[in-house]
N, C-alpha and C positions, 0 to 999 in steps of 0.2 A: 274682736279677738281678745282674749283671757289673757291675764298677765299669770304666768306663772314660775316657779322657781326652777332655777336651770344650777346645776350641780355640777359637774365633772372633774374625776379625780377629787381634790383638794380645795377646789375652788370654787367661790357660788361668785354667779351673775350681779352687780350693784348695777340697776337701771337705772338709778338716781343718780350716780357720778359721770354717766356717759355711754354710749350706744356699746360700748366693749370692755367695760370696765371690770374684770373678774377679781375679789379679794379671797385669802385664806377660811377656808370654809371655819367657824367657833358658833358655839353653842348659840351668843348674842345677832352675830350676824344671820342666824337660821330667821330666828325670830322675828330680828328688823324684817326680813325679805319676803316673811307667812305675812305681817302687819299689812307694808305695804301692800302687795297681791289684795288683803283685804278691803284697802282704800278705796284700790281700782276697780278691784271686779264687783264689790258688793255695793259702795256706798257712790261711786261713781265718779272719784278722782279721777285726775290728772295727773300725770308725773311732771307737769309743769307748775302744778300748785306747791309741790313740795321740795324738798331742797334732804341734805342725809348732813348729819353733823355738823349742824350750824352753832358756831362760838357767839354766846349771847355774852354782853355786857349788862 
């Protein structure tokens, strides 16, 4: 099954912070959520290999 971007109203889907995670739909979040989709479906990620806004030191 295809990961794909799921919209409604104001909100998009983050599969990456949890099974029901919906934030503020903005321009940067469209973008993160095409990338990821990309990972998965094309290159053959996991949403287990990746993590969404990790604070590096």
């Amino acid at each position: 099954m295809a990961l794909e971007i799921e919209i409604k109203g104001n909100k998009i889907k983050v599969p990456l912070k949890g099974d029901n995670v919906w934030l503020v739909v903005k321009p940067e979040e469209i973008v993160r959520q095409k990338y990821i989709c990309r990972l998965v479906n094309t290159y053959g990620f996991s949403l287990e290999q990746m993590e969404q806004e990790v604070l590096v030191k």
